[in-house]
C-alpha positions as CSV (number, residue, x, y, z in Angstrom):
1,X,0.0,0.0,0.0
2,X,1.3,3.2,-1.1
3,X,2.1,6.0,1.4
4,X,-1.4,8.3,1.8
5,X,0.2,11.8,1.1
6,X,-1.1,15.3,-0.5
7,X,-1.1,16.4,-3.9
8,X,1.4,19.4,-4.1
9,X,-0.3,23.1,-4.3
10,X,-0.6,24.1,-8.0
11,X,-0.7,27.5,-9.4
12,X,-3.0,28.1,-12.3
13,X,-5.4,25.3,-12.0
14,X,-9.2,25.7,-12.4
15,X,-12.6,24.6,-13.9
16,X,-14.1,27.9,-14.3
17,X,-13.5,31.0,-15.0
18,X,-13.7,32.4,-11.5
19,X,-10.6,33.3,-10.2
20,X,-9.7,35.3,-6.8
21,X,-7.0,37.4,-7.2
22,X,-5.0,38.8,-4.4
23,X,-4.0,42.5,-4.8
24,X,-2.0,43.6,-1.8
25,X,-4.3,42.9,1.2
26,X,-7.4,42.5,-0.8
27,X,-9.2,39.6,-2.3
28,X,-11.3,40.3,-4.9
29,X,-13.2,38.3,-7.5
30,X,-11.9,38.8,-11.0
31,X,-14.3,36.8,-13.9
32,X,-15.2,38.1,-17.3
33,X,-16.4,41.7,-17.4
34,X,-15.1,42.2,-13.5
35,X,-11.7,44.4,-13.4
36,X,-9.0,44.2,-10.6
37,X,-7.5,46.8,-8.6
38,X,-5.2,49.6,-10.1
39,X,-1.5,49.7,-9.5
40,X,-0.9,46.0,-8.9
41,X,-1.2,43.0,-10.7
42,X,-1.3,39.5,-8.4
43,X,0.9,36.5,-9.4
44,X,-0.4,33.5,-11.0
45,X,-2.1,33.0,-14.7
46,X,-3.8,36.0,-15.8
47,X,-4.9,37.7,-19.2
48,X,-4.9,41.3,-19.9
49,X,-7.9,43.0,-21.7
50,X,-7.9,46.4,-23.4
51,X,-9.2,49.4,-22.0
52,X,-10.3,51.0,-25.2
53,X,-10.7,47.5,-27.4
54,X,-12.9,45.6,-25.6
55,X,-12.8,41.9,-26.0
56,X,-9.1,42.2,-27.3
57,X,-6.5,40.8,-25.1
58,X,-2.8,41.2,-24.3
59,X,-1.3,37.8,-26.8
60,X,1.9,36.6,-28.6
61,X,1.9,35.2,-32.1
62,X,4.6,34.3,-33.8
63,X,6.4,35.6,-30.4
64,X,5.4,39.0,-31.2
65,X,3.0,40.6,-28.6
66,X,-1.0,41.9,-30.1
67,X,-4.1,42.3,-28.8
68,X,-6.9,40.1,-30.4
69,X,-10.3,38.8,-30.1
70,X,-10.2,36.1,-27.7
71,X,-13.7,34.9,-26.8
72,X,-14.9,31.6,-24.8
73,X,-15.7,30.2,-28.5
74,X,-11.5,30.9,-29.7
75,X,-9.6,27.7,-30.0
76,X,-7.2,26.2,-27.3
77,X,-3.9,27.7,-28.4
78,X,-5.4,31.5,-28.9
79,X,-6.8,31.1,-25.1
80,X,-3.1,29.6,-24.1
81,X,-1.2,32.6,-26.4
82,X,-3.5,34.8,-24.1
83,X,-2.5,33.7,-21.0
84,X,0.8,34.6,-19.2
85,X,1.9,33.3,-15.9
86,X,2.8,36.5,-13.9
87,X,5.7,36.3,-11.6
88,X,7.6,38.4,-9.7
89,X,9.9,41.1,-11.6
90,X,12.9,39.0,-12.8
91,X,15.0,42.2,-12.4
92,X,13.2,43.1,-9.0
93,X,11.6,46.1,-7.9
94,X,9.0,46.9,-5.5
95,X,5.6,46.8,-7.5
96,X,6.8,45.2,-10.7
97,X,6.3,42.0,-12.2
98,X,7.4,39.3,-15.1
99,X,4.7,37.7,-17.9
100,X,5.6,34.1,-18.7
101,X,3.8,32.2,-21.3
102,X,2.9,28.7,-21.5
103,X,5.9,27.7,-23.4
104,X,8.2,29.1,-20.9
105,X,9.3,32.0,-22.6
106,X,9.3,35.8,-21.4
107,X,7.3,38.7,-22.7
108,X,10.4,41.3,-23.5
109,X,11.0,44.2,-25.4
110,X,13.8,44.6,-28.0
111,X,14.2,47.4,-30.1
112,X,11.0,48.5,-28.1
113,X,8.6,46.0,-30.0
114,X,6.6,43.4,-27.2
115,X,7.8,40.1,-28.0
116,X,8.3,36.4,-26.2
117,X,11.9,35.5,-25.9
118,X,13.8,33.1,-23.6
119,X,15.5,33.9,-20.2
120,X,19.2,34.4,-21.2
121,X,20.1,34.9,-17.8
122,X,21.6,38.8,-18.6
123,X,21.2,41.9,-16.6
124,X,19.7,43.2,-20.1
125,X,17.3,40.7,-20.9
126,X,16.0,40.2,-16.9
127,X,15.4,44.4,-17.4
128,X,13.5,43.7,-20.4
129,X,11.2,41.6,-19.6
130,X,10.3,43.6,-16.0
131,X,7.8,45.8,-16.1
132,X,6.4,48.1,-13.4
133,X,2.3,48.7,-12.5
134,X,1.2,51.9,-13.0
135,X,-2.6,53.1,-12.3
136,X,-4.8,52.8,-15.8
137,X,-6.4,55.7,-17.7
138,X,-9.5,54.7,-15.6
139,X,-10.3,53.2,-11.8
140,X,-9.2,49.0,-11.8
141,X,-6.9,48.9,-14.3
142,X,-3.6,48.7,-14.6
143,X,-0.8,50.2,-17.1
144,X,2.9,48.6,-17.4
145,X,5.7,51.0,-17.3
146,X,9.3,49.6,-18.5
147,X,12.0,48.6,-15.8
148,X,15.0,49.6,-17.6
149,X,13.1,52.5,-19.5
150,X,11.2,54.8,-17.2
151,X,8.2,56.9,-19.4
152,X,7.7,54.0,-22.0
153,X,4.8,52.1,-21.7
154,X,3.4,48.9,-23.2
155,X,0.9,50.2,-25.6
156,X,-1.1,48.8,-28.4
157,X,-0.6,50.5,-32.0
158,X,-2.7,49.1,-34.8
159,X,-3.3,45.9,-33.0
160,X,0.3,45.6,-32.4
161,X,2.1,45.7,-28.5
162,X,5.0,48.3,-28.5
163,X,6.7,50.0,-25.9
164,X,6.2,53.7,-26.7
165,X,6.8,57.0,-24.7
166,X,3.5,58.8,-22.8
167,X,4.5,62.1,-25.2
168,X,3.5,59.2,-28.1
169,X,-0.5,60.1,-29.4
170,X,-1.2,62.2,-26.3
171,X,-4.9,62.0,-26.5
172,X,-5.1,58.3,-26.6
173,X,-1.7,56.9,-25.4
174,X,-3.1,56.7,-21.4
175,X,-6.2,54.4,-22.9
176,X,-4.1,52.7,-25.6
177,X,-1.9,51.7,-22.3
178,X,-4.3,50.3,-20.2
179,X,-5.6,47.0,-19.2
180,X,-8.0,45.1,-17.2
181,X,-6.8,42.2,-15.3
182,X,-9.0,39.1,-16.0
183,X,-9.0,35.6,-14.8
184,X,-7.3,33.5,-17.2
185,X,-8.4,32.1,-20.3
186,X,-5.9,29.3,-20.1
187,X,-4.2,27.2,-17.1
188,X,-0.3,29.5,-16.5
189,X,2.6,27.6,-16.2
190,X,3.4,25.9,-12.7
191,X,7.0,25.3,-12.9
192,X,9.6,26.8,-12.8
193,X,9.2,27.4,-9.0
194,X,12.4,29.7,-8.6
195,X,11.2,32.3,-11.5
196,X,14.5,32.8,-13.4
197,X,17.8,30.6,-13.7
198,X,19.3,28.5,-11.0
199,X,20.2,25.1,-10.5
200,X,21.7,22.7,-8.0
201,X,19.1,23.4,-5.3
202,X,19.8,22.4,-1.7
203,X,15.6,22.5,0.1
204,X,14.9,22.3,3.7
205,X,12.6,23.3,6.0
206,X,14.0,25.7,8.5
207,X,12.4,27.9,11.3
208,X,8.9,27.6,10.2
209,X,9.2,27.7,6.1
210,X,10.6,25.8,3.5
211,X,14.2,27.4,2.0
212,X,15.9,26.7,-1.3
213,X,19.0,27.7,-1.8
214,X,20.2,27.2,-5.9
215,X,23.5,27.8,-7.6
216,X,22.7,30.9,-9.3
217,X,22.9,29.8,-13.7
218,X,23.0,31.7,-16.9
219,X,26.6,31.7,-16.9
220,X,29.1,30.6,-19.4
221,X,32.0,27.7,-17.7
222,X,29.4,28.1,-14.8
223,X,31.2,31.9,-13.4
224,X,28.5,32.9,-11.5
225,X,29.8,34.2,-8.0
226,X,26.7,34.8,-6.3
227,X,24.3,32.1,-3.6
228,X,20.7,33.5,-3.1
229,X,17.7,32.0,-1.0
230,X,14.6,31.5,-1.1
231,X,11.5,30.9,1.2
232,X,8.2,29.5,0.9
233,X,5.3,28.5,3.0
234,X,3.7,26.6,0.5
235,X,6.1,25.8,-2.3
236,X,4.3,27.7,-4.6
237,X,4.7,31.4,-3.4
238,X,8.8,32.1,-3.0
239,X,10.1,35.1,-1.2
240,X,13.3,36.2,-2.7
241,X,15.9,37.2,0.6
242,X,18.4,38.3,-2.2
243,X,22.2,37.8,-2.5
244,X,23.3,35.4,0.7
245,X,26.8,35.0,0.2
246,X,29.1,37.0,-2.8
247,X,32.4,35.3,-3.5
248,X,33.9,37.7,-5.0
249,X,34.2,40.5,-2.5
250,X,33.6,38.1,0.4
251,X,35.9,34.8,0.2
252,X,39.5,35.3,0.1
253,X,40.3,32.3,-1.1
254,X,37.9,32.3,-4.3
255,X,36.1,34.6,-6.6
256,X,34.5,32.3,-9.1
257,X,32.0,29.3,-9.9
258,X,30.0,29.8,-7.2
259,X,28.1,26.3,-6.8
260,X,25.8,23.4,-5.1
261,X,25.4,24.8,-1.9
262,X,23.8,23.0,1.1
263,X,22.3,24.0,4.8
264,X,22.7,22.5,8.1
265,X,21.7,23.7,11.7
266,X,23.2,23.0,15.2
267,X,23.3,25.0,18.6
268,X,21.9,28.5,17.1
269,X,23.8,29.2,13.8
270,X,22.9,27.7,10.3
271,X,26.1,26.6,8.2
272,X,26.1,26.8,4.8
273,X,28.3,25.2,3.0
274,X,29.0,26.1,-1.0
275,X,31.5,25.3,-4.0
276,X,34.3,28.2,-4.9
277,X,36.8,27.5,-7.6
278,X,36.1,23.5,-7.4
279,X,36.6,24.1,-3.1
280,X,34.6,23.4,-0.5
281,X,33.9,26.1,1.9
282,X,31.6,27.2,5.1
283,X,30.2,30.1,6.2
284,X,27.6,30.7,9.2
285,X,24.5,32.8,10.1
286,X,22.1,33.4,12.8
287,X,19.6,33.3,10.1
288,X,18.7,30.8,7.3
289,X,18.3,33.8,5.2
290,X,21.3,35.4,5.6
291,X,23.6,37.3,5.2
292,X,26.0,34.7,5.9
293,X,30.4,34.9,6.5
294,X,33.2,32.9,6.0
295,X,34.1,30.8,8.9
296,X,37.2,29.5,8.2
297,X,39.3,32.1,5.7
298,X,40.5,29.2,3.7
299,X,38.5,26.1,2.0
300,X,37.1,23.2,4.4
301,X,38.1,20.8,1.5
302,X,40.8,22.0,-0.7
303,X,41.0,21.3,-4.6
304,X,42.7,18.2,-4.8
305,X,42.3,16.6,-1.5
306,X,41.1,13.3,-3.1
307,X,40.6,12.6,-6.6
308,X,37.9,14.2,-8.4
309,X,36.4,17.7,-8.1
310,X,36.3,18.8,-4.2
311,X,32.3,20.1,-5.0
312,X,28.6,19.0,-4.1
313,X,28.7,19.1,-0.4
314,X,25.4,18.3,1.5
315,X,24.6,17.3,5.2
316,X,22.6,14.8,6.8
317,X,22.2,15.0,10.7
318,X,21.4,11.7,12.3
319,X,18.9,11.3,14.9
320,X,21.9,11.5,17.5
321,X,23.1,14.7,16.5
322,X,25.8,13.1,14.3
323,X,26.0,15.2,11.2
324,X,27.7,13.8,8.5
325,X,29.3,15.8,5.0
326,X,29.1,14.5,1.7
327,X,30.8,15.7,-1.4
328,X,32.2,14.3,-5.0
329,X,32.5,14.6,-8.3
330,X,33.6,11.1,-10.3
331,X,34.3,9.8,-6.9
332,X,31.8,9.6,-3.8
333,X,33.0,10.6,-0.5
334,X,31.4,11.3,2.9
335,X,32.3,11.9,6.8
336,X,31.7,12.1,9.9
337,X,31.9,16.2,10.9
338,X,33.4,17.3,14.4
339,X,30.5,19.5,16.7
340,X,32.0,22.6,15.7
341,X,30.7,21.5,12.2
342,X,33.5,23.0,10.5
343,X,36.1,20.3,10.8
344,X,36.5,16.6,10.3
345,X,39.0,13.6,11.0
346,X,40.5,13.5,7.7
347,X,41.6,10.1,7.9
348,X,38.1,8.9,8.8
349,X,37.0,9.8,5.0
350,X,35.0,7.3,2.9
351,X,34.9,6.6,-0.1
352,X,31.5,5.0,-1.8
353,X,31.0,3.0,-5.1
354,X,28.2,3.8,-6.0
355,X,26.4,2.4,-9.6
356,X,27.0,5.3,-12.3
357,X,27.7,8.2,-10.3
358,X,28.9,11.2,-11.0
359,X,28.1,13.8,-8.5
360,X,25.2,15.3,-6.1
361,X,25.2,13.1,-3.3
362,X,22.1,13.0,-0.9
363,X,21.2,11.4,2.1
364,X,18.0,11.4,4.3
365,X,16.1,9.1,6.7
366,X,12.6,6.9,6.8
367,X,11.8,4.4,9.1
368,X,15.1,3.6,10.1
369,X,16.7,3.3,6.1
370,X,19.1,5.8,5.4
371,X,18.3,7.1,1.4
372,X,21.7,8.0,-0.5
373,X,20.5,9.1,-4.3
374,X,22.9,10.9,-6.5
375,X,22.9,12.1,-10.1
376,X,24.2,10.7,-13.3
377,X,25.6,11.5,-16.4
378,X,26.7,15.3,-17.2
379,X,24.6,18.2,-16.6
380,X,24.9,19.1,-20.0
381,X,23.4,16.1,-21.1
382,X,19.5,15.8,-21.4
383,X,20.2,12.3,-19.9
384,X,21.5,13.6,-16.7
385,X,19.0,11.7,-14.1
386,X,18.7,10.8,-10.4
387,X,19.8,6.9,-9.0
388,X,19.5,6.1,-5.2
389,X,20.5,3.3,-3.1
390,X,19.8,2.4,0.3
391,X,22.0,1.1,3.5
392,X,21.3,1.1,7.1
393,X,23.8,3.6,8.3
394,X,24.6,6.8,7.3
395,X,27.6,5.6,5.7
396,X,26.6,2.4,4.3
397,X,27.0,0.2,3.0
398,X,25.0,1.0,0.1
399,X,22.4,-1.0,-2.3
400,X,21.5,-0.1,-5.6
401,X,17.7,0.9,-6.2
402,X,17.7,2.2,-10.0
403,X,17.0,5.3,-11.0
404,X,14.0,7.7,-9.6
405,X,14.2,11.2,-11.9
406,X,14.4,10.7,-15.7
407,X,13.7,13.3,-18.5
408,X,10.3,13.5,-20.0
409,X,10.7,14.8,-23.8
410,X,6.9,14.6,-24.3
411,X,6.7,17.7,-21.7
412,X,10.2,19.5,-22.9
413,X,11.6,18.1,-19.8
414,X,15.4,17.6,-20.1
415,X,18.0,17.0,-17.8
416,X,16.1,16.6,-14.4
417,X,19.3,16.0,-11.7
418,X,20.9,17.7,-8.7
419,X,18.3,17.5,-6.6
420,X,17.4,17.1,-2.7
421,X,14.8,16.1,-0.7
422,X,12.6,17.1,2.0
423,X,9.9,16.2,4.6
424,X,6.8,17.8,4.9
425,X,6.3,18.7,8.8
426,X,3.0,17.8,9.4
427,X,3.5,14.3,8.3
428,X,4.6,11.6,6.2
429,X,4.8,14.1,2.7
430,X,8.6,14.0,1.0
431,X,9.2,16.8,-1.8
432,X,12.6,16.7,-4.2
433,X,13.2,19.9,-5.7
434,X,15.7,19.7,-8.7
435,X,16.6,21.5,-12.0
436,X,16.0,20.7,-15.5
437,X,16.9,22.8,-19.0
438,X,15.1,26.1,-19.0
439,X,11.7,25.6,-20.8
440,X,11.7,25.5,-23.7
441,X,15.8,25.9,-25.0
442,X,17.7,25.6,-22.1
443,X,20.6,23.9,-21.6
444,X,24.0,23.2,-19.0
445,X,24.0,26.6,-17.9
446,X,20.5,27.8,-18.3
447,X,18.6,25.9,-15.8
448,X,15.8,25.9,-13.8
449,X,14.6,24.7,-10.8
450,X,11.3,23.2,-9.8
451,X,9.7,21.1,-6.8
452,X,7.5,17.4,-7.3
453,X,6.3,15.3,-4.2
454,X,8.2,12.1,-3.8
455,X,6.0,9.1,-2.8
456,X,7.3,5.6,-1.7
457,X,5.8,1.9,-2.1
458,X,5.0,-0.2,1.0
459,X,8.6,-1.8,0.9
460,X,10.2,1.6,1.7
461,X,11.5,1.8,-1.9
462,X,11.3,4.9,-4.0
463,X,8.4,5.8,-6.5
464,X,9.7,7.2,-9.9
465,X,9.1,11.0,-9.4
466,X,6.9,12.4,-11.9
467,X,8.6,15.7,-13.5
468,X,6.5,18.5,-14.2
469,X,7.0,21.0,-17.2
């Protein structure tokens, strides 16, 4: 009998057209014909009606933005084209928001015409596609001012979606602006969960909410420098804490490929451990979300202390106290960490063989088996997937379960790997948040990273975890 667990929260999904949208502290109904309140625009799935052209919605086609007819008698892909996922801005700002469509791509602007485009990771293509909510041209709706281009609005011109100056057409330009906010005509996107690129994500549920922190992608040879976190009550909604951890200005002993991070807790202080430069290195905080420091001033695991790359770290604590480290890249390797958490008995290393692996160790506990799954194959490779064995200590030894995360080309799902796993606290309820290519032309470097439940047979084993697009 398979374990009774919950369904994870989805964004997006509906049989009607009803929709409550949450604007600031207010809920209000927003169906057909109802509009939302001015100045801000609530995440989720939504579609954007014109002020002046009623019945004509904010759409891409042919990944160039319009506004069209779109009525409850338009086909299936029209109601999809008219229907973006809105997310928080991927630039930031207080008040401004992101428009993802189905596909995965972005609403941007380039050369000032609306168009989709994908998520390249830049400081110039995140600006792009941000947008700020102004008040409409009249009470409930809502204009979109440019992040990067203060006084250009997204406007229709002869059906068309440009982003034009408020000195453009004077006596129409604040109508030709404006939009109502409806309930969706389509289902938005659920994934990615982390809206932007990351990968490697370390989850865990610390102080009362579930954190995430990712290896920070887009970058060519993987040169990012920066760790972020993130927090969520429900998995679906994320608060953004910002920039943890900088290696540049803050490691002395690194200032490059910033990677795989993980999170522990003991007596007061979180420790977070992270990749620099293919080290190993730990810095503490009284806070899971930071602003974490450098504990040591030099590498816990040097480049070249065993063979392979010195990356991956994660932490299991045992229900002793024991917390163990884990790390490896073509080899496997794990050990017992001293109290202080930021030393070891480097003669008490192991060293795992482990079926096909390559890197991302992770442990965790049920019912008295210890869980070690790791990824394999290249993250470059759309093949790259997640094995797991089990054992009945912490450090083995280890049998070989077959794999549990696999791509799914039917739902442009490539690449699913470098995951970890975590339990629900109310109960019985496992989650493994991972990355995969960016939907819909990702690749290595621009990943993202999503969240499925995990569920187990009666036997302890693992279900095969069921990727989302």
């Amino acid at each position: 009998m398979n374990s009774d667990v919950q369904a994870l929260p989805t964004v997006g999904r509906m049989t009607a057209r009803a929709l409550v949208v949450v604007l600031g502290a207010t809920l209000l109904p927003a169906v057909a014909g109802t509009a939302a309140q001015a100045a801000t625009i609530a995440t989720g799935a939504r579609s954007l009606e014109s002020v002046n052209l009623a019945g004509r919605y904010l759409r891409h086609s042919d990944y160039l933005g319009r506004v069209d007819p779109i009525t409850s008698g338009s086909g299936t892909v029209a109601k999809q084209d008219a229907t973006f996922t809105v997310t928080p801005g991927l630039a930031g700002g207080a008040g401004c928001v992101s428009f993802q469509a189905a596909d995965g791509r972005w609403l941007r602007h380039l050369d000032f015409r609306l168009r989709l485009d994908l998520n390249a990771g830049t400081t110039g293509s995140l600006a792009d596609a941000t947008f700020c909510v102004r008040d409409g041209s009249v009470a409930g709706s809502a204009r979109l001012e440019s992040a990067n281009y203060p006084g250009r609005f997204v406007r229709h011109r002869d059906s068309e979606l440009w982003l034009d100056p408020s000195t453009t057409n004077p006596g129409t330009f604040a109508a030709d602006s404006s939009f109502w906010v409806r309930a969706p005509w389509a289902a938005g996107r659920r994934t990615p969960v982390l809206k932007g690129l990351y990968a490697d994500p370390h989850i865990a549920y610390l102080d009362g909410r579930y954190y995430v922190y990712p290896t920070t992608d887009g970058y060519n040879g993987w040169s990012g420098t920066r760790f972020k976190a993130f927090s969520s009550t429900d998995l679906v909604n994320w608060t953004d804490h910002g920039t943890i951890l900088d290696v540049g200005p803050s490691v002395s002993w690194a200032s490059s490929r910033a990677w795989a991070p993980a999170i522990a807790y003991r007596n007061g202080r979180y420790y977070f451990y992270f990749c620099a430069d293919t080290n190993i290195g730990v810095a503490t905080s009284t806070s899971p979300a930071g602003p974490f420091t450098d504990a040591l001033g030099r590498p816990l695991i040097a480049a070249g202390f065993r063979p392979g790359q010195m990356i991956d770290p994660a932490v299991f604590t045992d229900d002793d106290g024991t917390s163990y480290l884990y790390w490896g890249n073509g080899s496997a390797y794990a050990v017992r960490l001293n109290p202080d958490m930021l030393s070891f008995d480097a003669t008490a290393v192991r060293t795992f063989s482990l079926p096909n692996f390559r890197e991302g160790e992770f442990v965790f506990k049920r019912n008295g088996t210890y869980y070690l799954s790791y990824s394999v194959d290249d993250t470059r490779s759309e093949n790259y997937h997640v094995e797991y064995a089990t054992g009945t200590s912490p450090l083995g030894p280890w049998t070989h379960r077959g794999t549990i995360l696999a791509k799914n080309l039917s739902i442009g799902v490539k690449g699913p790997g470098h995951h970890s796993i975590v339990r629900s606290p109310t109960g019985d309820t496992w989650y493994m948040a991972y990355h995969r290519f960016a939907i819909p032309a990702g690749n290595g470097t621009n990943r993202e990273v999503t969240v499925d439940q995990m569920r187990f047979n009666a036997d302890g084993t693992i279900q095969p975890v069921v990727p989302t697009g």
